[in-house]
C-alpha positions in Angstrom: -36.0 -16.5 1.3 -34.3 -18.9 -1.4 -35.0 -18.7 -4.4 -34.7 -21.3 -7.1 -32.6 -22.4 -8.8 -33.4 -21.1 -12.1 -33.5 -17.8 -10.6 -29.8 -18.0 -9.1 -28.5 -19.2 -12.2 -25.3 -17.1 -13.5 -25.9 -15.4 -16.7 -24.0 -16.1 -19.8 -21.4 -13.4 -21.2 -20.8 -12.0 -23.9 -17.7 -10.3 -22.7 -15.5 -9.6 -19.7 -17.3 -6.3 -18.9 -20.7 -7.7 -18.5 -19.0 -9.9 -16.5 -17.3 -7.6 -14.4 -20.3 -5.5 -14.0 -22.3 -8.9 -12.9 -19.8 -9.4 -10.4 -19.9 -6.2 -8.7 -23.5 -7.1 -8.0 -23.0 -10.5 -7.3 -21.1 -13.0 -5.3 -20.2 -16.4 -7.5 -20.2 -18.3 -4.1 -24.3 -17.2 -4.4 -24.0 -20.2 -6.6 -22.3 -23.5 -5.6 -24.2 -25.3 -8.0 -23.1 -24.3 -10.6 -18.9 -25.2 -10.2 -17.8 -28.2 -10.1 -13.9 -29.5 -8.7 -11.5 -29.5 -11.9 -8.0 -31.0 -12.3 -5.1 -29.4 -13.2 -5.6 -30.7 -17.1 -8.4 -29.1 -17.5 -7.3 -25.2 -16.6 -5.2 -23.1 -19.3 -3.9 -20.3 -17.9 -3.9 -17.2 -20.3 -0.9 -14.8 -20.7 -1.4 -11.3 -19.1 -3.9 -8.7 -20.2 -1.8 -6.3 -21.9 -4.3 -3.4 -21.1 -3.1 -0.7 -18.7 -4.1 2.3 -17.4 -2.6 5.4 -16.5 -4.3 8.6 -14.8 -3.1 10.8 -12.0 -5.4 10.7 -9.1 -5.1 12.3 -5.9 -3.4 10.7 -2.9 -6.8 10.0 -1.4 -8.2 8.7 -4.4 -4.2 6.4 -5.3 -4.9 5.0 -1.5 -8.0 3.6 -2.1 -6.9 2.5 -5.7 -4.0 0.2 -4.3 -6.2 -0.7 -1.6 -9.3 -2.1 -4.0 -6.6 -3.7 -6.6 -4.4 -5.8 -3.3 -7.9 -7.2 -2.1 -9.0 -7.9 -6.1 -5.7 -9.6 -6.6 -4.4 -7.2 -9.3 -1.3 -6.1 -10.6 -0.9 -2.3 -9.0 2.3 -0.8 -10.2 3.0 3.2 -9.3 4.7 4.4 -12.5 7.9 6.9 -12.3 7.3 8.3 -15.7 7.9 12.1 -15.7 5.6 14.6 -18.3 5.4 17.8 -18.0 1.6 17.6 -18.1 -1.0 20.5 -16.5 
């Protein structure tokens, strides 16, 4: 049913992939214990990633795209550049 606590306890990380990959497994609200309430002195907020990423999907594939970065709270920007690519 429950396991312990030791068991539920969130890894450490060496970097943001491992913890994206953790997170697409997991659900931090799994683990209430381990968060506490912070005040607004205690938060930095870090400028923008400057990574982006640009492919050409289908319109199926663009939908569902948009769709998974509005409900992960990211940045989703259509781009008008024009190449003449194949």
């Amino acid at each position: 049913m429950t396991d312990s606590i030791e068991e539920q306890r969130t890894p450490e990380f060496r970097n943001r992939q491992e913890m994206a990959e953790w997170s697409e497994k997991n659900d931090f609200l799994d683990y209430p214990e381990e968060f506490r309430k912070v005040s607004a002195d205690e938060v930095s907020v870090s400028p923008a990633l400057p990574q982006t990423l640009s492919i050409r999907p289908s319109d199926r594939l663009f939908e569902e795209l948009r769709n998974q970065a509005e409900e992960r709270g990211i940045e989703f920007r259509q781009g008008c550049a024009q190449q003449n690519l194949p």
